[in-house]
N, C-alpha and C positions, 0 to 999 in steps of 0.2 A: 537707372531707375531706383527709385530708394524703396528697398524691401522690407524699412524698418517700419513695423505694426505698431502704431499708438494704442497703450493701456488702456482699457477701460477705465476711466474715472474712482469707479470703485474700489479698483487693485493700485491705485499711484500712493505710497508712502508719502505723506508730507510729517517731514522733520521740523521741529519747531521747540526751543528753548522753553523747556519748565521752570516758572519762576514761582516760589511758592510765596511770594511777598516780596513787596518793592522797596530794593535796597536805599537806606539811608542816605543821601549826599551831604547832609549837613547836621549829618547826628555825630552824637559825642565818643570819642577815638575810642573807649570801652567797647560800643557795641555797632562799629562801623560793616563787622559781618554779620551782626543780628538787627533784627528789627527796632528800628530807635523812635520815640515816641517824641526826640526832641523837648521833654520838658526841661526847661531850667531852673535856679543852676544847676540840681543833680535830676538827670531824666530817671524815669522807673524803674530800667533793667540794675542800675549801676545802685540806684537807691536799694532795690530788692538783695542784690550783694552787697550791701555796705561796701563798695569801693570808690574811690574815687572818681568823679565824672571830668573829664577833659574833653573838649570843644575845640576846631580847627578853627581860627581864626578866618573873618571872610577873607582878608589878604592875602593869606598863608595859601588858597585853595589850590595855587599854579604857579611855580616860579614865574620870575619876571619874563615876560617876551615872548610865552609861552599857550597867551590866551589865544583860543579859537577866535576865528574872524566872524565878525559878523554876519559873511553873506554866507551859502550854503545851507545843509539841512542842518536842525536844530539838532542840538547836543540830549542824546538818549543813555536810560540808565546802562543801555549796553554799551555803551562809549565807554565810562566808568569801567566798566568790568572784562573790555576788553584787553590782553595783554599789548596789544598792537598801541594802543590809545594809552595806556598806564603811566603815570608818569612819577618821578621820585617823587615820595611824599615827604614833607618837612615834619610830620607828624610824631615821627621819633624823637625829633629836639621837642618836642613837648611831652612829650610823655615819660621820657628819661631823665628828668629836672637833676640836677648837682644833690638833692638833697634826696630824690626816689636810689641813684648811685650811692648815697652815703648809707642809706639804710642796706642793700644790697653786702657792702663792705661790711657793714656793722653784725649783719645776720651770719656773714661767715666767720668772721672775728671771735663773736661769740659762740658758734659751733665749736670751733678747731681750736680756740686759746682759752678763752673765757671760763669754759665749762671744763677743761683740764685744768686751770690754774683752780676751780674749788677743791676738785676731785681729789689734787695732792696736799692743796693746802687742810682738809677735813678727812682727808684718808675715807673717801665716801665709796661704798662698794657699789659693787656692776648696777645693779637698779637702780640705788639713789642717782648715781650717774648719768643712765639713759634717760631719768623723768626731767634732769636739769638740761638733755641734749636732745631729747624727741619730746616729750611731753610740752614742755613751755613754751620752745619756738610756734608747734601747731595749737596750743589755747592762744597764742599771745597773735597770729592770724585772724583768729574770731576776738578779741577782747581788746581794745586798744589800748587801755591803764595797762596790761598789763604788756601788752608792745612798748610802749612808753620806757614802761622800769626796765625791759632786758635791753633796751637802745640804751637805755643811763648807764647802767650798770655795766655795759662794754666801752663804752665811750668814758667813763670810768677807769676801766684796765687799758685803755689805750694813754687813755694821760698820765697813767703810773709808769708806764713804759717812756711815754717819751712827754716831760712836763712842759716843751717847749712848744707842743701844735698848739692850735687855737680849736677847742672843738666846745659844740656847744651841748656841754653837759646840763647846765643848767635851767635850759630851755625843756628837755625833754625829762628829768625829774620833778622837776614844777610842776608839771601836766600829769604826769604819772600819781604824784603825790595829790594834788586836786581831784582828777578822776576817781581814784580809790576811796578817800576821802566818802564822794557821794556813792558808790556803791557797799563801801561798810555800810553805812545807813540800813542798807534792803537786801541782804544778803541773804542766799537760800538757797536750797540746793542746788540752783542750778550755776549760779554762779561762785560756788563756795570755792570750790579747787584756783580757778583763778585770781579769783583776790588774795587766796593767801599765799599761791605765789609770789604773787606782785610786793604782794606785802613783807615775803620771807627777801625777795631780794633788794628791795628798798632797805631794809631792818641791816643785814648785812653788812651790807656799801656805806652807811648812813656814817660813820668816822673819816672813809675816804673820800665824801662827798662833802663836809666839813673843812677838810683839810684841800683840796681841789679848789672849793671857791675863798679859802681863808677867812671862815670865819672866825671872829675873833671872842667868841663866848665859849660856854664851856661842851667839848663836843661829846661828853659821854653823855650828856645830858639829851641830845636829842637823840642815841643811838640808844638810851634804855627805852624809849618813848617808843622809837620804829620798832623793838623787839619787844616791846610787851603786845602789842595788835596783833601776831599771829595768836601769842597764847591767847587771848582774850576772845578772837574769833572761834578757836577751837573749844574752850571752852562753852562756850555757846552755842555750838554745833553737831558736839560730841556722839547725841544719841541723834544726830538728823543725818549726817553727812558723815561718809571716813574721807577725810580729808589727810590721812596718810596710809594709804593702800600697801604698804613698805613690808618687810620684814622687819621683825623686833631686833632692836640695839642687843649686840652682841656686848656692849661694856653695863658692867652690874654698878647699878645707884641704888642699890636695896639697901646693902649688906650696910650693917649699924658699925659706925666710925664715931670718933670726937666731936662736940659741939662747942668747940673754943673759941668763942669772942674775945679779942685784945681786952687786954683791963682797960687801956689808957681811953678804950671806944664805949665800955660800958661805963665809965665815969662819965663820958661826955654824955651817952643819951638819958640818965637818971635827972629825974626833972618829978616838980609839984603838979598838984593840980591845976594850978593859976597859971602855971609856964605857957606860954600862945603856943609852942606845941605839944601840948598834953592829949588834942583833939587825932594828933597822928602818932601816937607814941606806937601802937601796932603797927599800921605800914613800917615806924624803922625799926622795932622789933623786928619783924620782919623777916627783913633786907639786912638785918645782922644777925639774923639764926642763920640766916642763908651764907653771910661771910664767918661766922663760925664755923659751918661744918666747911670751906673752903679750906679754910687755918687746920680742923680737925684732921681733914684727909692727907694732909701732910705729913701726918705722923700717922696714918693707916698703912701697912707695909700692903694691903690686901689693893689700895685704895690709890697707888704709886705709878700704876699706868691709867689711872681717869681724870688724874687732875687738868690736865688742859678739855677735859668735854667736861666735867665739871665746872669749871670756869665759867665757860662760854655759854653755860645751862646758868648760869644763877639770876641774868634778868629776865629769863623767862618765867623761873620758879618763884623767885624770892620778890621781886618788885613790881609793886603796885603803881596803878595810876597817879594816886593821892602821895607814895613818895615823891616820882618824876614833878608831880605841881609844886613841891615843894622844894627841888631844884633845879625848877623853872624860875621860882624865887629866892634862890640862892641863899634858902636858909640855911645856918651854919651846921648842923645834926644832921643833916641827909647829905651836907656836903663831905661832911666825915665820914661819914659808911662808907661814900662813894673810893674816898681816900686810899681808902684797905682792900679796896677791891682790885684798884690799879696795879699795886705789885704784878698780880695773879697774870697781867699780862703780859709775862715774862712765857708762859705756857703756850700764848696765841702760838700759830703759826708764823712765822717770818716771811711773811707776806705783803704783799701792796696794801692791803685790806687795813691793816693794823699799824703800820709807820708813823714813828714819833707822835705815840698814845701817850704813852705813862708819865714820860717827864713832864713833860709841855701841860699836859692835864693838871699835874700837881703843881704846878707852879701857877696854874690858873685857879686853881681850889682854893690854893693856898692866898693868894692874894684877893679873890673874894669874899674868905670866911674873917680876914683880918687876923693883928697878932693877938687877939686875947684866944684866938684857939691854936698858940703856937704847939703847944704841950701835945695835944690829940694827935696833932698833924705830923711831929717832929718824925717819930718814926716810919710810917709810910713815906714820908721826903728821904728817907735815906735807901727805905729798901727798892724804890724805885730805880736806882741807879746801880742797883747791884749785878752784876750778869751772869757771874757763876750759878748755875743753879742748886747745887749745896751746900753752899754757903748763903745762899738765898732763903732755905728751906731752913735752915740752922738760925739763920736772925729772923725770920716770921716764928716761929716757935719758939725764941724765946717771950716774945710777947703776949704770951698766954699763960693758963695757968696750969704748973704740974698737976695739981688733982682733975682738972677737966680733962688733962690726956687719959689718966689713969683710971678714972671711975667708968667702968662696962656697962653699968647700971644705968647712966647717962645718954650712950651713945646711942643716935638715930641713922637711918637710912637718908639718903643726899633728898630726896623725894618724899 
């Protein structure tokens, strides 16, 4: 006798799957566990993240052999979602493309190498360190120009390591440089910090990124041009944006030093009215007070440990847009400033960054400007090849003038 009492109706628990919306089959591999709207090519969840929208091919949906049969009950989203039913998805070979893997590589390259090769080549302390190792990678997530420049700019240090890969540097600097491009235009605070990142490491790179694709014109010329856009942005921003949150430089550009321009340099830039460049005679003024007080601090004993951030300050401080036009056009006066500055690259760091600058530069000035400016040219063609650095310091000094070392009355601050 069966003594088992049927429930009242009332008291029977029925269990039943909560679906709080109906899962995707043929939405795009971004939001295959969220609700997909299916639009193409990019649907609205992927759009709203700015990420990229990736779609399962109809063929891809079931390896071979593996389609359900025709006859039985029809195919339900619980099918899909059950483990029993699951089946590999080919969906990872689309979503892990060879080039989403190379970015992967490139993000860690430039975490762990990248950002320690500045660090020693600039001697940059803890903060400026962390901004170039947590600040940029998570702006350069939200801002693509500037994803762009830290993928060059690693791929970059990857071809200075090994000149023999094939990598495509110059795909993703071309893009980084166009993108930026139209965001200078409309720049404002909210996008201030990242463009001039992008911008500080474009400016940077911009001699190794010359020398990487071989070009055969003159490459300080396009590295004053990438360095003068951050100052020009900050200038321009100064009282909107702080666009450098930092602690204050520990090395003194105050303190008043020599302002010794070469003779051989102030000969060349004395020019008439009538001269075609009489209209820039300030721009290379200038960019030769700026290579003066470089010459000046050589003989500042106070001034002995800033000469290499000296240097490396003078196209941000000293040159203008309207010189850089003018050794765009290889006019011979702004190619001679440029002349005297190359020594000083003796101070860079010895780094990837900066490899076979100076010679190769002056031999390319030099055979642009022609032989009627042999005279200007002769001594920077010699100090270029010099290594010792005081004996370096001893032949740029003598190219100036005793009384501009000497007169106190003279001397300005690098700034």
């Amino acid at each position: 006798m069966n003594m088992t009492t049927p429930l009242p109706e009332s008291r029977v628990v029925k269990y039943h799957q909560i679906r709080h919306h109906k899962k995707s089959r043929r939405g795009c591999l971004e939001c295959k566990t969220r609700r997909c709207d299916e639009k193409k090519p990019t649907c609205s969840a992927c759009a709203r993240r700015e990420t990229q929208c990736h779609y399962v091919e109809p063929g891809l949906r079931r390896p071979p052999g593996q389609e359900k049969s025709g006859t039985g009950s029809p195919q339900t989203d619980t099918d899909d979602a059950s483990p029993n039913h699951r089946q590999p998805s080919p969906s990872y070979e689309t979503i892990y493309t060879p080039e989403h893997l190379l970015h992967l590589r490139l993000l860690h390259h430039y975490n762990i190498c990248t950002v320690q090769s500045f660090t020693d080549a600039f001697q940059l302390e803890g903060f400026k360190s962390e901004v170039l190792r947590l600040e940029v990678p998570s702006l350069a997530l939200q801002h693509h120009y500037l994803m762009d420049a830290l993928l060059s700019v690693t791929l970059l240090h990857l071809a200075s390591t090994d000149p023999s890969t094939d990598l495509p540097v110059t795909k993703y600097r071309d893009r980084a440089v166009r993108q930026l491009r139209h965001q200078v235009e409309q720049v404002s605070e909210d996008n201030a910090r990242p463009v001039f990142m992008a911008s500080l490491l474009l400016s940077v790179t911009a001699l190794a990124a010359d020398r990487h694709t071989g070009y055969d014109g003159i490459w300080l010329t396009n590295w004053l041009a990438m360095a003068i856009g951050p100052r020009m942005m900050i200038d321009g921003l100064r009282k909107q944006v702080s666009l450098r949150p930092t602690p204050q430089r520990s090395i003194p550009l105050e303190h008043a030093a020599p302002v010794a321009i070469p003779l051989d340099l102030e000969d060349a830039l004395r020019m008439d009215a009538d001269d075609e460049d009489w209209e820039f005679r300030e721009d290379l003024q200038r960019a030769a007070t700026g290579i003066g007080k470089l010459f000046g601090s050589l003989a500042c004993p106070t001034c002995d440990g800033c000469v290499a951030f000296k240097a490396r300050a003078w196209p941000f401080s000293f040159v203008s847009s309207r010189f850089v036009d003018m050794a765009r056009q290889l006019k011979p006066r702004a190619l001679a400033v440029m002349s005297y500055y190359l020594p000083f690259f003796h101070w860079f760091p010895r780094v990837w960054l900066y490899e076979d600058v100076a010679v190769q530069e002056m031999e390319r000035i030099a055979l642009a400007v022609g032989s009627e400016w042999a005279t200007p040219l002769a001594a920077p063609k010699v100090a270029v090849r010099v290594k010792d650095t005081s004996l370096l310091k001893e032949y740029l000094l003598g190219l100036v003038s005793r009384e501009c070392l000497r007169d106190e009355s003279a001397f300005e601050g690098f700034v």
